[in-house]
N, C-alpha and C positions, 0 to 999 in steps of 0.2 A: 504494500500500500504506500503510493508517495503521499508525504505529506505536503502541507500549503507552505510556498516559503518563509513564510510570518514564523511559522511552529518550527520547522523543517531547524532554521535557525537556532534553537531554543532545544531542539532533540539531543538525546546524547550521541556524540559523535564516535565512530564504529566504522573500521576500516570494511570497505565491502566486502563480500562473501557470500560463495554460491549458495543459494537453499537447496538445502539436500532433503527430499521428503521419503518417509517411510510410508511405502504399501500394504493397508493392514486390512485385510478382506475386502479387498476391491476401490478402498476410499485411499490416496493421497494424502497426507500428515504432512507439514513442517515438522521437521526431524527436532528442532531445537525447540521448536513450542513443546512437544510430545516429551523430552527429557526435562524440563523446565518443570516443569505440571506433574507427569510422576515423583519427580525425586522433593518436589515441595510439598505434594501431597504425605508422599511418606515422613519426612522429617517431620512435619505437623502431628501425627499420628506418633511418633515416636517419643514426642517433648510431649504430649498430652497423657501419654499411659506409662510414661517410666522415669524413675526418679533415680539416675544414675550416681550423682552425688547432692546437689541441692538446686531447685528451679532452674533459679537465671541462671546460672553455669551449665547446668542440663542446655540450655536454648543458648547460651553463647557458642557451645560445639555444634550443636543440630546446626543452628539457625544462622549464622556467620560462620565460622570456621570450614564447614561442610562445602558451603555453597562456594566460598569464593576458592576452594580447594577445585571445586569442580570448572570456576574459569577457570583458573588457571592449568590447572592440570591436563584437563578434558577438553575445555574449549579456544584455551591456549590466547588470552585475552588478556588485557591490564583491569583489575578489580575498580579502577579509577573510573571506568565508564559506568560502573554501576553505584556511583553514590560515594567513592571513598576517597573523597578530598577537599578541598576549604572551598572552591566553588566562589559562588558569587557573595562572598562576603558584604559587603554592601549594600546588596539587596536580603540579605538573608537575617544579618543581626539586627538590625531595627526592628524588623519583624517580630524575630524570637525577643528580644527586650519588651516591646511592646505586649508580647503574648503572655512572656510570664508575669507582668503587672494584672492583666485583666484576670488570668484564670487563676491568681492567689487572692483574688476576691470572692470567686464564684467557687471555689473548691473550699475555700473557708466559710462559707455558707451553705451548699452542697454538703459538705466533709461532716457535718455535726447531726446529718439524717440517718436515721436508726440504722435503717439498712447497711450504709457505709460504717458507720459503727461496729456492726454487727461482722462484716466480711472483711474489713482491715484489719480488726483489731483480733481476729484470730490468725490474718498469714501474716500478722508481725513476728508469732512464735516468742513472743520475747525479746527479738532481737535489739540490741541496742540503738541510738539513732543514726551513730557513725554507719553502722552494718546496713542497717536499711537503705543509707545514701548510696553507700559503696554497691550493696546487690543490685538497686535500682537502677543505679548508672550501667553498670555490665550487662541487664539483660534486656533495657530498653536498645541499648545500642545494635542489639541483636536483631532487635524486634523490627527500627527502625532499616535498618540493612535489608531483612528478610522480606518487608511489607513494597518501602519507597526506592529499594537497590534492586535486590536480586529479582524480584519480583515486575517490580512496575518498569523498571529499563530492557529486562531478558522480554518482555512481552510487547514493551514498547517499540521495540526495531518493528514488531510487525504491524503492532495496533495503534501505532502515534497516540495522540492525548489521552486516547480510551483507556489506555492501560491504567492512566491515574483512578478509572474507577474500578475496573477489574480488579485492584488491588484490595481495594475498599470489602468485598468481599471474603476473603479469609480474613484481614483484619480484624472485623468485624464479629466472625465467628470464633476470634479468637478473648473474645470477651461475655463470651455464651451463661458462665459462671459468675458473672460480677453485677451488681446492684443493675436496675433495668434501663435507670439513670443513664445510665453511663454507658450500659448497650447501646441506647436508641443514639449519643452523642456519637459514635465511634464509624456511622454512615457520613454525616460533614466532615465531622474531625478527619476522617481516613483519608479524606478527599482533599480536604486543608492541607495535613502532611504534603499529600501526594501532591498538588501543586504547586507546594514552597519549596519539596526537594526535586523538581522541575522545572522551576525556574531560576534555581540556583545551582543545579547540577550538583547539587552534595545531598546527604542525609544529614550531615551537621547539625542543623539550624534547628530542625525536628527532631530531631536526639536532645539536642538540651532544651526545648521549649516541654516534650514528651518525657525525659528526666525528670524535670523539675514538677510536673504535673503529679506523676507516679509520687515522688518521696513527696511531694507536699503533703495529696491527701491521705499517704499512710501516715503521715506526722499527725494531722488533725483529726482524721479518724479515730486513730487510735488514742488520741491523747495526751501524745508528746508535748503538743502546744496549745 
């Protein structure tokens, strides 16, 4: 699919390369969409039913380490194109600045509702507030990779902007467990990611705006503050 020059401009750039498609009972496949989609499927599936040492560490190997193992290795790519670099700073900090002012208002009011009560303040486990920061940061970074890198860039060579929603999708379901609040935020939100780390060609900006969201409302949820 070509895209319009306006976007085309703004896409992550990607040396060409022939599509190779697999024939799978008579239908034609993109070879690389088809690998992309199984192996995030499974990874997903893997960081949900097993606890190999704790959460976010579980999902920083599945969900980062995994994937960009497989550019690299498999698809023989610089990880850079999918989100792993400073990007449009300029366009990107103001934003995240401005983002975490607004939503340490609305998570500190949000944050004090039973339900969020109820579901923070049991996967704090106790942990102390440094530990929270520290796992928070490790496994959003993951999260952020998996959703607005690996995901919305590997789909985006084929689907230009759409991919920003396509992503929105597992995202989405990856918060199936948590207050309903926050489910139903997690359709805009995935989209908001998806378009700030698209117009700035990093996951950066979304990582620390999506950081800071996470440890806030475990902080206020649970009590910390």
């Amino acid at each position: 699919m070509s895209l319009p020059p306006s976007i085309a401009s703004e896409a992550p750039e990607a040396a060409p390369r022939p599509q190779t498609t697999w024939g799978i009972w008579g239908i034609d496949f993109d070879a690389r969409i088809v690998q992309l989609v199984v192996v995030s499927t499974v990874l997903l599936i893997l960081a949900f039913n097993n606890r190999f040492v704790e959460a976010a560490y579980d999902r920083f190997v599945l969900e980062l380490i995994v994937p960009v193992a497989v550019i690299v290795l498999f698809w023989r790519e610089n990880p850079r194109l999918y989100g792993l670099r400073l990007g449009d700073w300029r366009r990107g900090l103001p934003i995240t600045v401005a983002g975490i002012a607004a939503m340490a208002i609305v998570i500190w009011l949000v944050g004090r509702l039973p339900d969020f009560r109820a579901y923070y303040t049991d996967s704090t486990a106790g942990r102390p507030a440094w530990r929270l920061i520290v796992d928070t940061g490790v496994d959003l970074f993951a999260w952020e990779f998996f959703c607005r890198g690996w995901l919305m860039w590997g789909l985006g060579r084929k689907y230009g902007t759409d991919a920003i929603w396509l992503q929105v999708i597992p995202f989405a379901l990856m918060h199936v467990w948590k207050p309903q609040i926050e489910q139903l935020s997690t359709v805009l939100g995935g989209a908001f990611f998806g378009i700030l780390a698209w117009r700035t060609r990093s996951i950066l900006y979304g990582w620390l705006l999506h950081w800071f969201m996470m440890a806030w409302v475990l902080m206020v949820a649970s009590g910390y503050v």
